[in-house]
N, C-alpha and C positions, 0 to 999 in steps of 0.2 A: 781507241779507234773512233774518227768523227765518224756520225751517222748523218746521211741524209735526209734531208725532207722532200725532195724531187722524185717521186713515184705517179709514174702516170700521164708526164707532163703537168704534172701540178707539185709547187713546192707548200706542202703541207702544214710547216712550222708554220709560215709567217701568210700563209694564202685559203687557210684551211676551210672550208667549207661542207658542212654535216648533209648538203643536200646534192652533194656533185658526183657525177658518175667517175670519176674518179680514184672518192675516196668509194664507194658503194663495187665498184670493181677490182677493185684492191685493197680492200679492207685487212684483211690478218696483217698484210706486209704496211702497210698505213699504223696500226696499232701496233707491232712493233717498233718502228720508226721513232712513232710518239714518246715511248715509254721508255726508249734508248737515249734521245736526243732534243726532245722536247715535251714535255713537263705539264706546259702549260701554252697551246699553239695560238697564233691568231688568226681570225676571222675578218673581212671587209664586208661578207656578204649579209645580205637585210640588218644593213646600219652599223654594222661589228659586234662582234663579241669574241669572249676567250673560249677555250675548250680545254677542263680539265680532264685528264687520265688518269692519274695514277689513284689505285685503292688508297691507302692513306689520305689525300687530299679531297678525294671524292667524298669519304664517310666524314673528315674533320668539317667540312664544308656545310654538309648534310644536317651535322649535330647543331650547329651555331647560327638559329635562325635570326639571332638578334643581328650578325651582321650579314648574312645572305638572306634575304626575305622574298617570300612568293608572291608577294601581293603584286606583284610588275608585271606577272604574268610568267609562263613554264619555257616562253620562245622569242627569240625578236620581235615578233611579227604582231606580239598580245599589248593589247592597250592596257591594261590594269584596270580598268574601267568596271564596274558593277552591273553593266550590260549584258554580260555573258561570260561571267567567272563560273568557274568550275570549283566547285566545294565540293572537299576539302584542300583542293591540289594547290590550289592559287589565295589562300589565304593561311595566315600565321596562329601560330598559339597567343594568349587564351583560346579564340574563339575556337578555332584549328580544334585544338585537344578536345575541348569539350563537345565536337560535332565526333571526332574517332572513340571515345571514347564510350559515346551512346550508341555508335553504330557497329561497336567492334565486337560485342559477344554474339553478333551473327555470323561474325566469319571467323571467331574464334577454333582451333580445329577440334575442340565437343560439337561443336555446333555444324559445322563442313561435314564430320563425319558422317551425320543422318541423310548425308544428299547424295553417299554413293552409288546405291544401288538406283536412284533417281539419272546417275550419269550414266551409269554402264547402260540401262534400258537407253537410253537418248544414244548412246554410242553405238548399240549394237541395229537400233534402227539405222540407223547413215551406212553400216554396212551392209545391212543387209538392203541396201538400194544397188551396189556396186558387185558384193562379192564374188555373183556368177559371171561376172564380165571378164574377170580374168588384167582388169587394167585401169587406171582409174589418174586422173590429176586430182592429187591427194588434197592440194588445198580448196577445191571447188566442190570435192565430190565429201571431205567430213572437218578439215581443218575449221573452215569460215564457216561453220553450221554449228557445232557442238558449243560452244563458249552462248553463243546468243540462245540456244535451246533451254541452256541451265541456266544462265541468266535471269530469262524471262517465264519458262517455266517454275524453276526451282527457289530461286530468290526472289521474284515480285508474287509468283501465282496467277498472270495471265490467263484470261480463256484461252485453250489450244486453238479455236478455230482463229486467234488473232496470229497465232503465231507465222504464216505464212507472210503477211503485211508485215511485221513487226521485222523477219530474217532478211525481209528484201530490202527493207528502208536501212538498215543497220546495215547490208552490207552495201549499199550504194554508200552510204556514209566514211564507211571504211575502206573500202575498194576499189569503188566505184572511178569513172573520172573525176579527175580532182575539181575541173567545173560544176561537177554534180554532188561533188558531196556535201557540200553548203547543205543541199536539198534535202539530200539523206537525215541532215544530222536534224533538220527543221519537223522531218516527218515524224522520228522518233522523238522531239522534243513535244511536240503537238500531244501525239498519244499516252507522253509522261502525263502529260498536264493535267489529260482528260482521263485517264486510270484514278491517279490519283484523288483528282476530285468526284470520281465513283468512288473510291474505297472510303471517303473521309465518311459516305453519307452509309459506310455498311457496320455491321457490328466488328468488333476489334477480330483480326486472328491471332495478335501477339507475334507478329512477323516483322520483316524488314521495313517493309513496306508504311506498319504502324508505327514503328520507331521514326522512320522519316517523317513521319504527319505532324508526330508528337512533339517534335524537336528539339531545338537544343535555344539559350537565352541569347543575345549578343551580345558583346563587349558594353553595350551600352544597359544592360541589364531588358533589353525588348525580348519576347518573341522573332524566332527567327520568322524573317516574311516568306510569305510564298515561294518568288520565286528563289528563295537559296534555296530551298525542299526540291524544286524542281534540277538548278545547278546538280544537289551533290545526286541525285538520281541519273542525271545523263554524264557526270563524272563518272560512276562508279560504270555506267555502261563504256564510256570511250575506253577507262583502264583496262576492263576488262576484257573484249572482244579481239580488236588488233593483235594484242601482245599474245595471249593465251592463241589468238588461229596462229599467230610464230611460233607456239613453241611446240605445240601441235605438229605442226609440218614439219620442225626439228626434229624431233622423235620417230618420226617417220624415215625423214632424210638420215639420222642415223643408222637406225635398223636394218635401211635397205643399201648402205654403204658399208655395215661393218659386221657378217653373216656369224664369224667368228663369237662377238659380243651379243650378236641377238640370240644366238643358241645358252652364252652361259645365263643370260637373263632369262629364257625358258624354262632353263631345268635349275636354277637358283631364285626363288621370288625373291630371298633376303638384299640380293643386290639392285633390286629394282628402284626401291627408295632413293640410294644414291647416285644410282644410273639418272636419274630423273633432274636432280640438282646437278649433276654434271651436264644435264643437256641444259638447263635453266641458265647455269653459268657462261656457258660457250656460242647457246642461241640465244643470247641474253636480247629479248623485243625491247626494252627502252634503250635507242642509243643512246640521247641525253637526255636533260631535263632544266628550265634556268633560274638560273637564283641573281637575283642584283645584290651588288655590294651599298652596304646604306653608310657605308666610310670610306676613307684610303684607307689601302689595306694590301696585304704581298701574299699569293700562293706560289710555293718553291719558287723563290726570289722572284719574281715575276709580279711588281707591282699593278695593283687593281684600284681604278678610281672610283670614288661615291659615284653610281648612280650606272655604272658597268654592268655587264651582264658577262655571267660565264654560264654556258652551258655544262651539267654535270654530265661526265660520257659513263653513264653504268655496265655500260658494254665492252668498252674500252678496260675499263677498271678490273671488269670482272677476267679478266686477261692479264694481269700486271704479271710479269715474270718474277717479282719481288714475291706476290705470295704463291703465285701457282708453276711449280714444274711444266713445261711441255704446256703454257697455257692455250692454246688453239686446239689441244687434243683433249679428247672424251676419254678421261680414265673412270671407269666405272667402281672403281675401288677406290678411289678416291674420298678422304673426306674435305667436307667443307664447313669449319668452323662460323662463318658468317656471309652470307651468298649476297653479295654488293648487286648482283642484277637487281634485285626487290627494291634498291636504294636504300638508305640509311637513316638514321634518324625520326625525328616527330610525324616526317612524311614518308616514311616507310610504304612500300606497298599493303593498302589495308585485306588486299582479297590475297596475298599468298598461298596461305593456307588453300583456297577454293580453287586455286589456277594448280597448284601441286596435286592436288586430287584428280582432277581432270585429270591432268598429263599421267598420274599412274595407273588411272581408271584403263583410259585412253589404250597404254602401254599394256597392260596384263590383255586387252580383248585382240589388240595386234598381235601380240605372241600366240596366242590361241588359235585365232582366224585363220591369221597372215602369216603365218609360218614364215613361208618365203618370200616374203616382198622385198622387192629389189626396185633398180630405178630402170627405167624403159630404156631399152637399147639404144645406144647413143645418146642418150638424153640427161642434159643437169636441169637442177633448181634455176628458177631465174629471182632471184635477190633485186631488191631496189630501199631506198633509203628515203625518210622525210627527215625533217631536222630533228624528228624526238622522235621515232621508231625505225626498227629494221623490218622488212616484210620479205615473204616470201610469196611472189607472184604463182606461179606455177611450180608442183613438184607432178611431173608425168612417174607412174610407179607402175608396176606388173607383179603378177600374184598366181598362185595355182588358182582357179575359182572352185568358189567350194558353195556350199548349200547357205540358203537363208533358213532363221531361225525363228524370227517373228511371225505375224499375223498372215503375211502374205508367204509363208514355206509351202 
C-alpha cells in the first residue's frame, strides 16, 4: 500500500518542515506517514535539510561522528562559528569526550540520587502555590519552574534570593516571545559569567560548578578558555530546562487523560519507573537535532552530500513501529531496552539520569496530591514546535483542592 505524504495540505516527503504548523498539528499521523513511506524526507526550509526517522538510522547516525559532525552547529540556522557554541553539543570527540567525561560523575545516577529529596521539597513548594485553587495551567503554574529550581539550586548552588531573576530570564529565554528570547538567553548568559567568576575567587565545594572552572585541555593541548566554561554552563541550562518543562507537562497530560493508569501507578510504585520512560519515549522534548555529513554518503538509500545537514528526529524515532507496538500509546508495562528520545551515541543526553528523577520525583508527589487531576472541561494541551524541540504551551488541568503543606499551611 503507497503511503502518503500530503497531511495537512503539506506534502511532507519532499516539502517537510520541523517548524510548520502543520506538521506540529498533525504530528502522530505526520510520523506515521514518515516511517511507512519516507525514510529519510526533504526539507527547503532555512537553506534545506534531510530529516531522518527511523530508530536504526537515527542511533547509526548518532554513533558515527567521524562522518556526521557537530561542529556546523545542531540547526540550519547555526553558523558553526566559536562565537556562541554550545559545549558539549556542538563540538566532536576528543575534545567532546574529554569535556563529558569530567563533567559526567555529577550526573551520574550515585550522584542524581542525593538531589531527591532536594526535588521533591522544590515540587511540593510549586504545589502548594496552586493546590487549594482547585485549577491550575499545569505548565505556568510547576512544569516551567521545577527544572530551573533544581538546576540552579541543586546543581550550581545559587543564592535563593537570585532565584527569582534567574526563573524569569530563563523562562523569557525558553518561552518567552521568540523576539525576546535572544534577551532571555543574554540575561542568563551575563549571570553565568558573573557566578562563575564569584566562585572561581571562593574556596573549592567539589561541585559542578568546580569541575567547570577546572576544565578540561583542548585538542590543541591548552587550557580550555573562558568562555567554552561559560558555553557548556548555558548548554547544559538550554538542555535541560525546555525539554524536562515537556515532559513535565507529559506526565501531567497523561495522568489526567488516562484515570485508569494513574490509579494502577498509585497503588503499584514498581510500575512508576517505567511509566516514566514511556512518557519520556512518547513525549519525547527533542524533535531533532543536526549533524552535517563531512562526505558523500546514503541513509536508507537516500543519497547525502558533503557538507549536508540532516536533522536527527529523536521523537520521530522514538515512535518507529519497527521497535515499538502501538507506538503513540503509553504502555506503562512496557519495557524499553534503549530510549532513542535521550539520543544516541558520544552525544547522548548527559543530564538523563537528572531529568528521569524529576519526572518520578514529580510523579509519585501528583499521585499523592493530585489524586484526581484531570484536563479542564473542554480543554486540550496546546502543542507548538521549534526545529529541535516539541513544547507544550498551555496544559489547563482541574483537581480536588486539597491543603498546603509547607511554610505557609
Amino acid at each position: 500500500m503507497t503511503v502518503s505524504g500530503e497531511i495537512g495540505g503539506r506534502n511532507h516527503f519532499t516539502d517537510f518542515d520541523l517548524d510548520s504548523t502543520e506538521f506540529s498539528q498533525n504530528f502522530d499521523e505526520v510520523v506515521s506517514a514518515v516511517h511507512q513511506g519516507c525514510p529519510v524526507a526533504r526539507s527547503e526550509a532555512q537553506g534545506g535539510y534531510w530529516v531522518v526517522s527511523g530508530f536504526d538510522d537515527v542511533r547509526a547516525i548518532g554513533q558515527d561522528w567521524q562522518t556526521w559532525t557537530n561542529t556546523n552547529g545542531y540547526e540550519p540556522t547555526r553558523s558553526g562559528t566559536d562565537d556562541a557554541r554550545l559545549y558539549p553539543l556542538e563540538i566532536d570527540p576528543p575534545y567532546q569526550t574529554r569535556w563529558r567525561s569530567h563533567l559526567g560523575e555529577f550526573f551520574s545516577p550515585r550522584a542524581i540520587r542525593g538531589n531527591k529529596e532536594s526535588i521533591r521539597a522544590n515540587a511540593n513548594e510549586l504545589i502548594d502555590q496552586f493546590i487549594d485553587h482547585g485549577s491550575c495551567d499545569w505548565v505556568d503554574a510547576f512544569a516551567a519552574h521545577l527544572p530551573g529550581r533544581v538546576f540552579f539550586s541543586t546543581m550550581l548552588g545559587v543564592p535563593l534570593e537570585d532565584l527569582p531573576y534567574l526563573q524569569a530570564a530563563a523562562d523569557q529565554a525558553v518561552r518567552g516571545p521568540v523576539a525576546e528570547r535572544g534577551d532571555g538567553w543574554n540575561k542568563v548568559g551575563a549571570y553565568l559569567d558573573g557566578y562563575l567568576k564569584q566562585r572561581q575567587n571562593e574556596p573549592e565545594r567539589g561541585d559542578f560548578v568546580d569541575a567547570v572552572l577546572k576544565g578540561v585541555e583542548t585538542d590543541d593541548g591548552e587550557p580550555a578558555p573562558w568562555n567554552h566554561k561559560i558555553f557548556i554552563m548555558v548548554d547544559m541550562l538550554a538542555g535541560g530546562l525546555a525539554t524536562t518543562t515537556f515532559l513535565l507537562s507529559g506526565i501531567a497530560h497523561f495522568l489526567a487523560t488516562h484515570p485508569e493508569d494513574a490509579k494502577r501507578l498509585a497503588d503499584d510504585p514498581s510500575l512508576r519507573p517505567g511509566a516514566v520512560e514511556e512518557v519520556i519515549r512518547v513525549y519525547a522534548s527533542i524533535l531533532s537535532l543536526g549533524r552535517t555529513a563531512t562526505k558523500d554518503t546514503e541513509v536508507a538509500g537516500q543519497t547525502i552530500k558533503k557538507g549536508e545537514m540532516v536533522m536527527l528526529s529523536y521523537a520521530a524515532a522514538a515512535r518507529d513501529p519497527r521497535h515499538f507496538s502501538d507506538p503513540h500509546e503509553i504502555d506503562i508495562t512496557r519495557k524499553i531496552p534503549t530510549n532513542i528520545a535521550f539520543g544516541y551515541g558520544p552525544h547522548r543526553c548527559i543530564g538523563s539520569h537528572l531529568a528521569r528523577l524529576q519526572a518520578l520525583t514529580a510523579m509519585e508527589e501528583m499521585l499523592r496530591r493530585l489524586p484526581d487531576l484531570h484536563m479542564a472541561s473542554g480543554q486540550e494541551p496546546l502543542f507548538s514546535h521549534s526545529t529541535v524541540t516539541r513544547d507544550m504551551e498551555t496544559l489547563p488541568v482541574e483537581f480536588t483542592p486539597g491543603a498546603k503543606e509547607g511554610s505557609g499551611a
